[in-house]
PASEKOL-330190 format. One record per residue (C-alpha): z negated, x negated, y negated; chain; residue in one letter. Coordinates in steps of 0.25 Angstrom, whole numbers. Layout:
N
up; east; north; cadena; residuo
Z; X; Y; A; a
...
***
This chain:
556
up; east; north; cadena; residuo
164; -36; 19; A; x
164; -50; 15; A; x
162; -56; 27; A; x
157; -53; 41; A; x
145; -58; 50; A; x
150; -64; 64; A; x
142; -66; 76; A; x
135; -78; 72; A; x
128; -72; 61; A; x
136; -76; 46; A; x
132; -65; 38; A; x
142; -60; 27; A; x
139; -59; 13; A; x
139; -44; 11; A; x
126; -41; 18; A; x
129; -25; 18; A; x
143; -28; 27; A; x
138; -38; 36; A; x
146; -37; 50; A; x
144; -44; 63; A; x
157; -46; 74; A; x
153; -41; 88; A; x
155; -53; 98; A; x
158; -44; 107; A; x
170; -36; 102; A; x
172; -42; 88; A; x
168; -28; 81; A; x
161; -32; 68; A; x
149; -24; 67; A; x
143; -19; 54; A; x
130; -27; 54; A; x
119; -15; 51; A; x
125; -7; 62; A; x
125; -18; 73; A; x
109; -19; 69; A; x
108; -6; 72; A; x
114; -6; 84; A; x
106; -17; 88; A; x
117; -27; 88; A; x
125; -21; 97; A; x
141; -19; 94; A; x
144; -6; 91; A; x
157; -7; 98; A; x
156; -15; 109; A; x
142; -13; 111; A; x
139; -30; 112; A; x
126; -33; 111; A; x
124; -43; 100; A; x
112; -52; 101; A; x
101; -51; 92; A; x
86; -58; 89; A; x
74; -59; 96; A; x
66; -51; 86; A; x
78; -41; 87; A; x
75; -40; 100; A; x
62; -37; 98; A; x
63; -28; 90; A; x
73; -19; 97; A; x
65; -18; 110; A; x
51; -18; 106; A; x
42; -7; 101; A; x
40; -9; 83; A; x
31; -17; 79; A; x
27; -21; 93; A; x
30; -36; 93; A; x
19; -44; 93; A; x
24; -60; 94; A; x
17; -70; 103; A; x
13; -82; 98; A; x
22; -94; 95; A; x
13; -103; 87; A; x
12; -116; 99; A; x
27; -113; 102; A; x
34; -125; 97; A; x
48; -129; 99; A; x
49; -142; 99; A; x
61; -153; 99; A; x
54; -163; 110; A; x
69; -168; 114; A; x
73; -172; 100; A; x
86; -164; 101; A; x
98; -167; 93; A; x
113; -163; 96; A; x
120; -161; 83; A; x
106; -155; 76; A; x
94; -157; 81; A; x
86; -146; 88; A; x
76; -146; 78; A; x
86; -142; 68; A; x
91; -133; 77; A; x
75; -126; 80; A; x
77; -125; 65; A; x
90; -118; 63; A; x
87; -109; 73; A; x
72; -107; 66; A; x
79; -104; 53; A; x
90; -94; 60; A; x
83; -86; 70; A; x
69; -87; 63; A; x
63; -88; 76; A; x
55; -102; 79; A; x
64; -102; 92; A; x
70; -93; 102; A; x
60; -84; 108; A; x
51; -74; 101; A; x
39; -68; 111; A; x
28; -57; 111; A; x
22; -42; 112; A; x
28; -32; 111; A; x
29; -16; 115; A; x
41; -10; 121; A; x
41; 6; 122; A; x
26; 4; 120; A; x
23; -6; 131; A; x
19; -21; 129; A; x
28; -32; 131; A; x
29; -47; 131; A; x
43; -51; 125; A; x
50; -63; 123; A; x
62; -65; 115; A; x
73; -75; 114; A; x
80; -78; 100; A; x
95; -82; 103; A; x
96; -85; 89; A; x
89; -97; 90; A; x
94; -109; 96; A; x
105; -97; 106; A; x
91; -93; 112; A; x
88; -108; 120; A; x
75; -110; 128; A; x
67; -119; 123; A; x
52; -123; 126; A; x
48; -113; 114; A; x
58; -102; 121; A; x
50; -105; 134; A; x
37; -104; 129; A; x
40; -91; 121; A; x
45; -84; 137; A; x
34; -92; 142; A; x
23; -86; 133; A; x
28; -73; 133; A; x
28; -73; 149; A; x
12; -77; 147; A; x
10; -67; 136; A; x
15; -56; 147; A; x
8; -62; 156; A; x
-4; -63; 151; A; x
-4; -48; 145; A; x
3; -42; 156; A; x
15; -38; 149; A; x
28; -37; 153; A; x
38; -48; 147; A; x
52; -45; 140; A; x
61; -57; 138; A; x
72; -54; 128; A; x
81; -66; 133; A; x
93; -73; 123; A; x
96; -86; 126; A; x
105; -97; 128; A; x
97; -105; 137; A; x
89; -117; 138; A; x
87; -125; 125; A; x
95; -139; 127; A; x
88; -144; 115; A; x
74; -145; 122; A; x
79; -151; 137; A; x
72; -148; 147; A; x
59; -143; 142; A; x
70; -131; 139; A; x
74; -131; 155; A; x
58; -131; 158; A; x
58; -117; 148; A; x
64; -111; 161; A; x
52; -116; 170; A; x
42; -112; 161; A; x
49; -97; 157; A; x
51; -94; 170; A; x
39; -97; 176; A; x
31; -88; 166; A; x
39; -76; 169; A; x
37; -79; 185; A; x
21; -76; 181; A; x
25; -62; 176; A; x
32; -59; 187; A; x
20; -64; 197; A; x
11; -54; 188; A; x
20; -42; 189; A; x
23; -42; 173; A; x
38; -37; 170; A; x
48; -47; 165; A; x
61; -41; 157; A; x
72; -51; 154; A; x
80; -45; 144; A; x
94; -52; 144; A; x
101; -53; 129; A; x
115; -61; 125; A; x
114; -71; 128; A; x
105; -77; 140; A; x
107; -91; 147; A; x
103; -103; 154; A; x
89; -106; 154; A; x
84; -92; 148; A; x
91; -85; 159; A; x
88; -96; 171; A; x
74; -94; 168; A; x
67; -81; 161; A; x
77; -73; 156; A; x
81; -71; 171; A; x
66; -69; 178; A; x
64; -54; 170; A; x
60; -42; 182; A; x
69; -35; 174; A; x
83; -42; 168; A; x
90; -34; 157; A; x
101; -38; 148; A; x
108; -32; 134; A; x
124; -28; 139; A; x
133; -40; 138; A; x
122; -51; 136; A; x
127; -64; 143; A; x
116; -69; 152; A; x
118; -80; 162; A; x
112; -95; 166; A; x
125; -104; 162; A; x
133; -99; 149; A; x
146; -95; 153; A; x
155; -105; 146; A; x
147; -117; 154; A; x
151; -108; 167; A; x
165; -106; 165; A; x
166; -121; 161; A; x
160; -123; 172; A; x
166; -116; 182; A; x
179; -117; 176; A; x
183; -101; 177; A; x
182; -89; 167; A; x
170; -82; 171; A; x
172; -66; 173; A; x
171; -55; 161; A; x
157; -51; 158; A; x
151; -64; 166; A; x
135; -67; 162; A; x
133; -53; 153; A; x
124; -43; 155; A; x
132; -36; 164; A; x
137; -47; 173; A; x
123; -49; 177; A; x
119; -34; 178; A; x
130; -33; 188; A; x
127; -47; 196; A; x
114; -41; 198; A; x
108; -52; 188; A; x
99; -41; 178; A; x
94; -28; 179; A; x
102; -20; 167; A; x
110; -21; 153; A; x
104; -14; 145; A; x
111; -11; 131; A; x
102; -16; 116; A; x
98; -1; 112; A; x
93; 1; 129; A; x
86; -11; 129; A; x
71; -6; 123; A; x
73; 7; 133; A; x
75; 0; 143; A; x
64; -10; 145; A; x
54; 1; 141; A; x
59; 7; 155; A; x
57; -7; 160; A; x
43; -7; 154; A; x
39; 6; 157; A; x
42; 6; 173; A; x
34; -7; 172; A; x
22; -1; 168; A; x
24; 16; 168; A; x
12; 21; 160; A; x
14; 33; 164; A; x
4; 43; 172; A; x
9; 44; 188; A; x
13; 58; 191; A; x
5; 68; 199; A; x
10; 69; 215; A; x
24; 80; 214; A; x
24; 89; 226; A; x
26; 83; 239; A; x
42; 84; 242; A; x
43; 73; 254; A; x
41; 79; 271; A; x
34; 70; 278; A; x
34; 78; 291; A; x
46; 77; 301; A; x
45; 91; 305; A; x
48; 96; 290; A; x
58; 89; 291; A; x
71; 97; 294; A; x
82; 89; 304; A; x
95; 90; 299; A; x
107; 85; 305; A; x
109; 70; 304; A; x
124; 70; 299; A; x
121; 80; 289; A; x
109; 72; 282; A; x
119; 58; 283; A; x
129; 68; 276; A; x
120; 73; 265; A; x
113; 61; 263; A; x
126; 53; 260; A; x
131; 64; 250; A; x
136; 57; 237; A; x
127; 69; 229; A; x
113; 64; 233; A; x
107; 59; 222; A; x
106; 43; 221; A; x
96; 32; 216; A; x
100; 32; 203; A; x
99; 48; 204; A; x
86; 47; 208; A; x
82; 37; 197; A; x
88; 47; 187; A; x
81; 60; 192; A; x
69; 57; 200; A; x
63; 45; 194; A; x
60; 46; 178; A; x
63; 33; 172; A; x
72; 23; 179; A; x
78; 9; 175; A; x
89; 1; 185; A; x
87; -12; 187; A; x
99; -20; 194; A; x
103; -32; 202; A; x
97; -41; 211; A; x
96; -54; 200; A; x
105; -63; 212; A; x
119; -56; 213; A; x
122; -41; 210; A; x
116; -28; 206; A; x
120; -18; 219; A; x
124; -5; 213; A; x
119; 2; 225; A; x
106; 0; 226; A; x
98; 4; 213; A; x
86; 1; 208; A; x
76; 1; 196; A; x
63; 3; 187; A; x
58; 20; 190; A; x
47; 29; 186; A; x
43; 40; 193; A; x
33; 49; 186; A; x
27; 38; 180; A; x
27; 27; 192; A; x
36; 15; 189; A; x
45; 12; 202; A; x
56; 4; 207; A; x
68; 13; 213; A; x
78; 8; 221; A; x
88; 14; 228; A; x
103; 15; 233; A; x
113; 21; 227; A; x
127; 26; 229; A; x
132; 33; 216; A; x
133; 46; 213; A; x
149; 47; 216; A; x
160; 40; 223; A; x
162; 30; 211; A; x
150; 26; 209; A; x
147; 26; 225; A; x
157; 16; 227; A; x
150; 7; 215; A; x
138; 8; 220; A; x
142; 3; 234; A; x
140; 17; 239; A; x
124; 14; 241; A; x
126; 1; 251; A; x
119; -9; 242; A; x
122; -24; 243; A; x
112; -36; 246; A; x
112; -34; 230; A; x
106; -22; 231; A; x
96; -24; 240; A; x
91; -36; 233; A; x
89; -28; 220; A; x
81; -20; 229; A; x
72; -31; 231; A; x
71; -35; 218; A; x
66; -22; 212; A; x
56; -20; 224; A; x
50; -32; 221; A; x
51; -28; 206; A; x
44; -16; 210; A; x
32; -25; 218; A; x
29; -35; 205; A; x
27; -22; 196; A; x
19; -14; 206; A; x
30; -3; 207; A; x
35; 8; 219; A; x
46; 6; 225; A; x
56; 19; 226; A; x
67; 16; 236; A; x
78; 26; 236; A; x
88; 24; 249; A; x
102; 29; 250; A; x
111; 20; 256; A; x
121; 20; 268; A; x
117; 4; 270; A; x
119; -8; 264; A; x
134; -13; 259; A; x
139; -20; 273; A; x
148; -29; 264; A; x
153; -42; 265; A; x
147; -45; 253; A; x
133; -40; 255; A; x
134; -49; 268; A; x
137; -62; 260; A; x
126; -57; 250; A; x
114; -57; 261; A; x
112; -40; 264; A; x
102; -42; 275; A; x
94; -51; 269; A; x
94; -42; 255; A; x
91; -30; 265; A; x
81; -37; 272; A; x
73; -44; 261; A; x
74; -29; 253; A; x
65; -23; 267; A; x
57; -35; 269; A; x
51; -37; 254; A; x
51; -20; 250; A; x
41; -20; 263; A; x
31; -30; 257; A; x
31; -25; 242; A; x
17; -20; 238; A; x
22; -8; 230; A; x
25; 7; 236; A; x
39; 9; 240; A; x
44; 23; 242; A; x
59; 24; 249; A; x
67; 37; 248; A; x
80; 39; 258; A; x
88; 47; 249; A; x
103; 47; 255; A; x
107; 38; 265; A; x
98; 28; 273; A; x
107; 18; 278; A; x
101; 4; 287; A; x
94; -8; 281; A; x
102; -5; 267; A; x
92; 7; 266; A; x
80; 0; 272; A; x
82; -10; 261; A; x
74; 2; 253; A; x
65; 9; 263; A; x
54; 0; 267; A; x
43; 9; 260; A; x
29; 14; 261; A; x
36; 27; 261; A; x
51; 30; 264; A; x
56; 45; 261; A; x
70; 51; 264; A; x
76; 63; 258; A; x
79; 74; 269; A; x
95; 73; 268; A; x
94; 57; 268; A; x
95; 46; 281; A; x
92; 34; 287; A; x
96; 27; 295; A; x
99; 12; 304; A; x
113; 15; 302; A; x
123; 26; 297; A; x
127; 35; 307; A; x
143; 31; 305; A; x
138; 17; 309; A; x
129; 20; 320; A; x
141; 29; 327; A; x
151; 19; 325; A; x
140; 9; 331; A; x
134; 16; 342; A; x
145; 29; 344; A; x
157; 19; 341; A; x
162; 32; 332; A; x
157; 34; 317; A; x
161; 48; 320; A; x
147; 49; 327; A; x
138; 48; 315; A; x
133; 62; 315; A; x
128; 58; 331; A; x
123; 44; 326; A; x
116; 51; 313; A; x
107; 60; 322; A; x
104; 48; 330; A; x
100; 39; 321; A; x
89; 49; 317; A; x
92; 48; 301; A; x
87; 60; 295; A; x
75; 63; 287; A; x
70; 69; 298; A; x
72; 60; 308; A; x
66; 48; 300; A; x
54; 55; 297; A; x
51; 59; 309; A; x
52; 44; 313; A; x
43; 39; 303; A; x
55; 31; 294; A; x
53; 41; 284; A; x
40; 44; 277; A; x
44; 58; 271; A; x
58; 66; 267; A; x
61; 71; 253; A; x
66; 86; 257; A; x
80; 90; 256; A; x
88; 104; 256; A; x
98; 102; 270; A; x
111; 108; 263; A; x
115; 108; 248; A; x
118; 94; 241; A; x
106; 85; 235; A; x
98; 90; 223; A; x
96; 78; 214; A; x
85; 86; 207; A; x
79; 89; 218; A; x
79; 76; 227; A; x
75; 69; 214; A; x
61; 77; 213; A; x
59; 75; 227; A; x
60; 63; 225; A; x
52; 60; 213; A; x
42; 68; 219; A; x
41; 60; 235; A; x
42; 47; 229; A; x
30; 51; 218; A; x
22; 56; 231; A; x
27; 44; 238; A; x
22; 32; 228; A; x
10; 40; 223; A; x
5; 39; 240; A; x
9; 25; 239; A; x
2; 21; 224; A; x
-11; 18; 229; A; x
-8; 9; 241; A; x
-10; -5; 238; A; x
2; -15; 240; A; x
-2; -22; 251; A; x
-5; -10; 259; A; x
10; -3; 257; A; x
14; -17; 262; A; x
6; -16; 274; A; x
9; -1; 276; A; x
26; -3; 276; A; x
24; -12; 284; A; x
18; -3; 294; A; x
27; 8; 291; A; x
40; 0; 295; A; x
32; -9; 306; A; x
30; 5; 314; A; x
44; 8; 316; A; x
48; 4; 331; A; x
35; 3; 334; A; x
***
C-alpha cells in the first residue's frame, strides 16, 4: 500500500488498495468492503456519511427514481459575496465536486412498492447549507406531495442556513416550513430522516416538523453547533450531547435506526399509513357484556392477580396479539417515558395507534420502566400519537395497566395535571374510534389518562379504581392494613364495573392458574377486532357526540 485515503477523500495512487480511516475509531477500512457494508465501520459500527444519490439508491426500490424538474431553479449570488473566494466560485467548486447543481436533489419514487415524494440533501456541497435553491427543492417536493397525495421523505444533511445568500437563506425556513404545515392540514405523512450531520436552520425549520422523526445511530443533530455552545456557555458539554441517541432519550425523535434497518423500517412507516390489506372477517365473540355472566370474585384476590409481575405487558401484547408494530418515542419537548409505550400497529389488516403502560417483564426492567407510573412525559407522548392517530384517520387501542401516575417531585415541577388533563380532555374530542382495554392494574386519573373511549373493556382478573386499596385504607381506615375491606368497597372488579356501566364488556379469564399470554393475546385480538369493526362505520362526529354521552351519564 503506497499511501492511504483519510476522511476527507485523497485517494492513493494504487487504486486496488484504497483505504479510508474511521472518524470514529481510527480503524482503516479496506475501501470495497466499507461500500459493501454501506459505509458503515466494520468495527465500530460508525456510520459514515454518504451522497444524496447514495441515499437514494439504498432506500428506494431499483430503477424507481423518477427526478422532478429543476430547469427554473436557479441559484443565484444576489449579495455579491466575497470573503476570501467569492461564492460564485465556491457554487462552482462545489458543482465540479459533488456534480450536483446544489445541495438538494427531489422526486418519485417507490419504497417497498408504494409511491413517495423524496427530497434529499447533498452535504458534499457547500457542508449541505440552505440556500434559496435548497428551499425551493423542500418546497416543491412539499407541492409535488401535495398535489399527488403522496407521502413526503426528507433525507435531511446539513450544516444550516447558507451565510452567503443573507437573509433570503433565513426566509428559506419561513417558506420550507410553511409548505410542510399544508401536508399536515391535508393528513399526507411527513418522514424526517435525520443523517450526520443536521443543524441550524435545517433543523429549526423542516427537518424537525416530520410526523415521524428518525435518525442513523450517532448522527449529530441539533439547532446551534456544539463548539459555538461550549464557547458560549463556557463549560464542557456532557458525552454523547446532540447525537442520535441524546435526542431519542430527551424525547426529541421517534427511533435510531441503524443504515441496513433503515429501507425496512419506513416500509412499516408507509405501510401502517396506507395498509392495502383486506380487513378480516369478525373472530368469534370472546368479550361478556352481561353482569350476571360475570363471576364475582373476591376483590383482594383480583388486586393480587392483577398485579402479578407474569401478566403479559404492552410490549407483549404488541409482539403476540398485534401483527406488525413500530415504537415511536418521546414527546418532542423533554423526554421519552419508558413507562408508557406507544406506536404504529396492524391488526388483521387495520392500521392502529397502540398505547399502553408498561412495567417490564422482571424486577430490572420494572424499576427502568418506572414500574408502570408514567411521568407528565408520558402522558404527553400519549397526546401526541392520539392526535397522530386523528390526522391519519386511525383507531385508537389503549391498553391500561398502571398503579397511577409517578407522584414525584419531578413530575410536579413538570406540569402532571395538566399533562393528565389535557390527555382526557383532547382523547374525548378526536373523531377517530378508540377502543380502551384494562388489562392489570387500573390506578386513578394516571389510567384515565387512556380510558375515555367509545368502548372501554377490562380483562376478568384486572381493576379499576379512584384510588388503590393500600391508599384508600390509610385515607379513610387510617391503617393500609385494611386494603382487602377498602378493595371490596371500592367496588373494582370486573364485575362490579360492568354492572355499573364503567365498563362496556370483560375479556374472560380462568379464576386460578397464572396468565396465558397465548390465550389473552387472542382474546384480545379477537375483542378489539369486534370492537373497531362495530365502531368502523360511525362517522367522526358522531363517536364525538356519543362519548360524550357516555362519560356525561355517570352521576347522573
Amino acid at each position: 500500500m503506497t499511501e492511504v485515503i483519510d476522511t476527507i477523500g485523497r485517494q492513493g495512487t494504487d487504486q486496488d488498495t484504497t483505504w479510508t480511516k474511521c472518524p470514529s475509531c481510527a480503524e482503516y477500512q479496506y475501501k470495497p468492503q466499507l461500500e459493501r457494508n454501506l459505509r458503515v465501520c466494520t468495527r465500530c459500527g460508525h456510520h459514515l456519511r454518504i451522497g444524496a444519490h447514495r441515499r437514494l439508491a439504498l432506500l428506494l426500490d431499483e430503477n424507481s427514481w423518477a427526478p422532478g424538474s429543476y430547469d427554473d431553479i436557479e441559484t443565484r449570488d444576489v449579495l455579491d459575496f466575497r470573503d476570501h473566494k467569492s461564492y460564485r466560485q465556491r457554487l462552482a467548486h462545489a458543482r465540479a465536486k459533488t456534480g450536483e447543481y446544489d445541495a438538494a436533489v427531489f422526486g418519485i419514487g417507490t419504497l417497498d412498492g408504494r409511491r413517495l415524494v423524496v427530497a434529499a440533501m447533498e452535504f458534499g456541497f457547500m457542508g449541505g447549507s440552505m440556500g434559496s435553491a435548497v428551499g425551493e427543492v423542500i418546497t416543491r417536493a412539499a407541492e409535488l406531495a401535495l398535489a399527488q397525495r403522496l407521502p413526503l421523505l426528507l433525507c435531511c444533511a446539513s450544516g444550516g442556513a447558507r451565510m452567503q445568500e443573507g437573509s433570503l437563506s433565513l426566509m428559506q425556513m419561513a417558506k420550507t416550513s410553511q409548505a410542510i404545515g399544508r401536508l399536515h392540514e391535508a393528513g399526507l405523512l411527513v418522514v424526517c430522516l435525520l443523517t450526520d450531520p443536521t443543524f441550524g436552520g435545517v433543523t429549526a425549520s423542516f427537518a424537525m416538523l416530520g410526523d415521524v422523526l428518525v435518525a442513523e445511530p450517532g448522527a449529530l443533530i441539533g439547532f446551534a453547533g456544539p463548539g459555538v455552545i461550549s464557547q458560549t456557555i463556557g463549560e464542557d458539554l456532557p458525552p454523547g450531547f446532540q447525537t442520535a441517541e441524546f435526542l431519542l432519550a430527551h424525547g426529541l425523535i421517534d427511533a435510531v435506526v441503524p443504515r441496513a434497518q433503515l429501507r425496512a423500517y419506513l416500509a412499516k412507516v408507509l405501510t401502517a399509513h396506507a395498509p392495502d390489506t383486506p380487513l378480516g372477517p369478525l373472530l368469534p365473540p370472546v368479550t361478556v357484556t352481561d353482569p350476571a355472566q360475570v363471576s364475582p370474585r373476591p376483590a383482594a384476590t383480583v388486586v393480587k392477580v392483577a398485579r402479578d409481575q407474569a401478566r403479559p405487558t404492552t410490549l407483549s401484547f404488541a409482539a403476540v396479539a398485534f401483527d406488525t408494530f413500530v415504537e415511536l418515542r418521546g414527546d418532542r419537548m423533554f423526554a421519552d417515558s419508558s413507562a408508557l409505550v406507544g406506536g404504529l400497529a396492524t391488526l388483521g389488516g387495520r392500521a392502529v395507534m397502540l398505547i399502553g403502560h408498561e412495567k417490564g417483564s422482571d424486577t430490572r426492567e420494572s424499576i427502568a420502566r418506572n414500574f408502570g407510573m408514567p411521568e407528565p412525559e408520558g402522558y404527553r407522548k400519549a397526546l401526541r400519537l392520539m392526535r397522530h392517530a386523528a390526522k391519519f384517520g386511525m383507531p385508537i387501542v389503549t391498553l391500561i395497566d398502571t398503579p397511577g401516575a409517578y407522584p414525584g417531585v419531578g413530575a410536579e415541577e413538570r406540569g402532571q395535571a395538566g399533562a393528565i388533563a389535557r390527555a382526557i380532555m383532547e382523547s374525548s374530542r378526536l373523531p377517530v374510534p378508540i377502543v380502551t382495554v384494562v388489562t392489570g392494574e387500573g390506578g386513578s386519573g394516571g389510567a384515565l389518562a387512556l380510558g375515555v373511549a367509545d368502548t372501554v373493556l377490562m380483562f376478568e382478573n384486572s381493576y379499576y379504581s379512584v384510588i388503590s386499596p393500600e391508599g384508600c385504607a390509610a385515607i379513610l381506615w387510617g391503617n393500609r392494613a385494611a386494603a382487602n375491606t377498602a378493595a371490596e368497597a371500592l367496588k373494582l372488579t370486573a364485575a362490579d364495573l360492568l354492572s355499573l356501566g364503567v365498563v362496556d364488556g370483560v375479556i374472560p379469564e380462568d379464576a386460578e392458574g397464572g396468565p396465558d399470554i397465548v390465550r389473552m393475546a387472542g382474546d384480545l385480538r379477537a375483542a378489539l377486532s369486534n370492537a373497531l369493526t362495530a365502531l368502523s362505520t360511525v362517522p367522526g362526529p358522531d363517536l364525538i357526540e356519543a362519548r360524550y354521552r357516555k362519560f356525561r351519564k355517570f352521576g347522573s
